[in-house]
N, C-alpha and C positions, 0 to 999 in steps of 0.2 A: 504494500500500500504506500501511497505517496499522498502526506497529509501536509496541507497548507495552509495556515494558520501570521498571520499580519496585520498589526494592527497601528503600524506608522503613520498611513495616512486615512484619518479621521472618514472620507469622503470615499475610501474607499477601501474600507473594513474587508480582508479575506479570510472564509474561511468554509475550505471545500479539499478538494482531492479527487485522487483516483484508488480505485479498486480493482484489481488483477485477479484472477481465478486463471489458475491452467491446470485442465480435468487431467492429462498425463506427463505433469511436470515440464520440463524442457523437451519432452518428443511432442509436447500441444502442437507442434506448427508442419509436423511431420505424419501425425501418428489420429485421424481424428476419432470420435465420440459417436456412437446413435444417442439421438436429442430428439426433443419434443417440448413445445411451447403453450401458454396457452396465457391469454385475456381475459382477464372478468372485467376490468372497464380500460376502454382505452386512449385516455388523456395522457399520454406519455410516448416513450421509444424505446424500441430496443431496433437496432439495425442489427440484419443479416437472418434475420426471422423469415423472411421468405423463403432462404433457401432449403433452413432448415425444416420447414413445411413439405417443402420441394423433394430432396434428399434424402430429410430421416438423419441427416450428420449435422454436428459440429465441427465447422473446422479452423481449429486455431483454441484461443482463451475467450474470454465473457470479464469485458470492462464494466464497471458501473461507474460514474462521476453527477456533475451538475448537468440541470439539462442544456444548459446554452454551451457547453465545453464538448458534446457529445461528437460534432463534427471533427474539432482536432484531434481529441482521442483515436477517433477511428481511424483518421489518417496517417494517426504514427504508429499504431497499430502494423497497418501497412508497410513503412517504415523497418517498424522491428521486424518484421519475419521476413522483407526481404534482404536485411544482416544479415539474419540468425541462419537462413539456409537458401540454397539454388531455387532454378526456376522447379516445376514440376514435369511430369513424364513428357509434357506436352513441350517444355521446352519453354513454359512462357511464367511470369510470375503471375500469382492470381492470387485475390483474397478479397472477402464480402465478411471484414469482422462482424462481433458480436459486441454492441455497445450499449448497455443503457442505463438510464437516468432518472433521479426527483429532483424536484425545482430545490434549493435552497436563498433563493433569494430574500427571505426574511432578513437572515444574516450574515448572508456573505454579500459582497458585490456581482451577482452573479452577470452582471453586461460589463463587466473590468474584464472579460476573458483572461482569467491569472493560471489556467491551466495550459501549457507549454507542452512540446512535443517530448521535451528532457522528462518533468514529470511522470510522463506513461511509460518513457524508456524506463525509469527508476521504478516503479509499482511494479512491470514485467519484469526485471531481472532481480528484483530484490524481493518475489511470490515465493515461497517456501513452506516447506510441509509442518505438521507441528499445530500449536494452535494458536489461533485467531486474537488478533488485537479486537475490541469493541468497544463499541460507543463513539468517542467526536474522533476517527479515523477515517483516514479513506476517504470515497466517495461519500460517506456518511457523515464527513466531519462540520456540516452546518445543518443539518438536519432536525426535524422537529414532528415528533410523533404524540399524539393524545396532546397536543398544546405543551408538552413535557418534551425536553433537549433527547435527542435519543440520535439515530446512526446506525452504527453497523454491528449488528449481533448474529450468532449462530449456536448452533444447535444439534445435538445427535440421536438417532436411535439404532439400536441393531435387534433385528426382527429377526425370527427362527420359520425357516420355511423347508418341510418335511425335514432331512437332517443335515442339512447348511444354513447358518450362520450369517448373515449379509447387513453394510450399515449402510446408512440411510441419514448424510448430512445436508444441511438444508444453512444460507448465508442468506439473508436479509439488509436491503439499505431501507430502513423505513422511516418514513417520512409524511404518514397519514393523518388523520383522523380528527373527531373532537373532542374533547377533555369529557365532555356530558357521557358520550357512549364505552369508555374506556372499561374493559372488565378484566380480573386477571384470576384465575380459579375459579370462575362464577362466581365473585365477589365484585359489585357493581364499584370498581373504586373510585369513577370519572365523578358519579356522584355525590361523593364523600370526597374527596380534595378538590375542592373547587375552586380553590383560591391562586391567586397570580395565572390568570389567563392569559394565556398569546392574543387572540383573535381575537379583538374589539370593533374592527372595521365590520360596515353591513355586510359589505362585497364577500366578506370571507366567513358568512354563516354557515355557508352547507362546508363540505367537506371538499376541500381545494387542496389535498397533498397528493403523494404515492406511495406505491411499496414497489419494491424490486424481489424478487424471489427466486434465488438458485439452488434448487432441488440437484444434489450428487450422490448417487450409489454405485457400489458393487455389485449388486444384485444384476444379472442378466437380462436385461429388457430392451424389445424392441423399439423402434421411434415411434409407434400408432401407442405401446403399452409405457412411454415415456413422457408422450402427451398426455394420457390418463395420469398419472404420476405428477406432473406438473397442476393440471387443474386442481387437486386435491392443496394446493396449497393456498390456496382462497378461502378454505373451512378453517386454516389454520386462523389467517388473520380474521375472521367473523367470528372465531371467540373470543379475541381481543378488544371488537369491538367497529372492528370495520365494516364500513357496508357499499364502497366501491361507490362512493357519489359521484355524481356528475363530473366534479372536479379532479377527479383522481384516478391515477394510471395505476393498475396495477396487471402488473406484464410479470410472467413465470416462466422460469426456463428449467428445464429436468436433464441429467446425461447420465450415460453408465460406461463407467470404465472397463467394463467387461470386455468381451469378445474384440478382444485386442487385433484378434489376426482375421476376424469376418469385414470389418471397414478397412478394405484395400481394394486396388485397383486389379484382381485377380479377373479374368470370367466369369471364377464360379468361385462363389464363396460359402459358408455354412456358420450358421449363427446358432449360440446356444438362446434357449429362454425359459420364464419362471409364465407356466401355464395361467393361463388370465382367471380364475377358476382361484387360486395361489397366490393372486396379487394383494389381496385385504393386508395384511400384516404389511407390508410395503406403503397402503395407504394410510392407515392409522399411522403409521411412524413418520410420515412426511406431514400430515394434519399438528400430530405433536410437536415435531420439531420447530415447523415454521412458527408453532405460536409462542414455545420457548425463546424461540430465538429473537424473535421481538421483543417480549420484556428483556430477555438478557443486552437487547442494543438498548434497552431505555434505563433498566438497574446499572451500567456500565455509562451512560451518558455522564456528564458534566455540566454542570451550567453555563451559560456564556454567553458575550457580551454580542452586539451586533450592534448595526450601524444606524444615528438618529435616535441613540437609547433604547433602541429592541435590547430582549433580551428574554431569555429562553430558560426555567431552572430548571434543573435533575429532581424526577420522581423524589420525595423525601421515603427516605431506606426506613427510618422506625415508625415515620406513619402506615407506610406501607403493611409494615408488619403486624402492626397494633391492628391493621382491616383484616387482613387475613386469618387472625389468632380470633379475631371477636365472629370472624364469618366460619370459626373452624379448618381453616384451610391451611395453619401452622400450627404446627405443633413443638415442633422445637425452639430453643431458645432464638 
């Protein structure tokens, strides 16, 4: 991730980034993915979703940043994977990244375009295994979810299907919703903290954010059963409290590291898969993860400051807790 954060000049407060995902490491530009996408509302972008409709593949990584950055992202994008390797069989170089975005322009300067082609070179080569930075990171670093400062969170599960074992991570830049509908356990908490709101303006009654949603397993799955797999991540964010308003993009992308050697340029190729029949356990764990993984980018946020005295705070941690203990939903200290 490449987080950018400035606050020298007054008039033009940063604070954004990029986010890099590569499903197989350093072979992402070589080596692609079966994928599958899906929209519940579509006031946003992600480019290269056509193809992947088209194809069934991903080819390359999955940037997310601000939306007005989404163009030079993509570009250097292009950029980097014609460094990182030759043309392909064809002889020619090709590439239709996969890039996409939530507005942060509350607080960041999101029309200062401060995201540079150096920045996405630095988010792809410095992508690495292990775990995940959250909250004001990344593409999520000005971001604002439930009226509460939030970003980039993520999330696991590993589901048992006949006798293998498969996980099922899910990354989030979220950026949605209103403080009133915010739930977290089925515990209503949007209305129990209702204090210091973002949204005061009429224009920004209804729900004017997004969410971004990168569904990643091991589990064997085709792109028609990777697209089911993706749309399951919109139950995620609906028990958090989302409901995909007018104003809000929220665009899902699903891939599976599997069948490493079935996506190549062979004639004839032979793909393994988990019978559609088998897939529940796959969905339940992408529904969960997505919805953990949003409170984890908003428990993980920080407050911060933004431009003309905006200003965004972090979920408070022991009210939080003191809802959950009183709604039964903690139990521990």
């Amino acid at each position: 991730m490449t987080t950018l954060i400035d606050s020298r000049d007054p008039a033009h407060v940063v604070r954004t980034g990029v986010t890099a995902i590569l499903p197989r490491g350093r072979d992402s530009t070589s080596r692609p993915t079966f994928a599958g996408t899906s929209v519940l509302n579509g006031n946003g972008e992600m480019t290269g979703t056509t193809w992947i409709e088209e194809s069934g593949m991903l080819e390359g990584p999955v940037l997310i940043t601000n939306t007005h950055s989404v163009g030079v992202v993509r570009d250097a994008v292009i950029e980097w994977r014609v460094r990182a390797r030759g043309a392909d069989a064809t002889g020619f170089w090709w590439s239709l990244p996969v890039v996409a975005e939530t507005w942060d322009g509350y607080l960041n300067d999101v029309n200062g375009f401060h995201v540079r082609p150096e920045h996405v070179f630095a988010a792809l080569d410095a992508a690495h295994d292990g775990p995940v930075a959250e909250g004001n990171v990344g593409g999520g670093t000005g971001m604002i979810c439930h009226e509460f400062k939030c970003g980039t969170g993520t999330a696991s599960r590993r589901v048992a299907i006949e006798k293998a074992t498969y996980t099922v991570g899910v990354l989030v830049q979220a950026n949605y919703g209103r403080r009133d509908t915010l739930t977290i356990a089925g515990v209503p908490v949007g209305q129990h903290l209702r204090e210091h709101r973002v949204y005061t303006d009429a224009a920004l009654a209804g729900e004017a954010g997004s969410i971004i949603v990168v569904v990643a397993t091991d589990a064997p799955l085709l792109p028609h059963q990777l697209k089911r797999l993706a749309r399951r991540a919109g139950l995620g964010v609906a028990r958090n409290g989302g409901y995909a308003g007018n104003g809000s993009g929220d665009i899902f992308i699903a891939f599976s590291t599997a069948n490493g050697t079935a996506v190549s340029n062979h004639p004839l190729n032979e793909a393994k898969f988990v019978g559609n029949d088998s897939m529940d356990p796959l969905f339940i764990g992408t529904v969960e993860a997505t919805e953990e993984a949003i409170i984890n980018a908003m428990v993980a946020a920080k407050e911060l400051d933004g431009p003309c005295g905006r200003h965004a705070i972090a979920i408070p941690h022991d009210a939080l807790r003191d809802l959950l203990r009183r709604y039964n939903r903690l139990v521990a200290p």
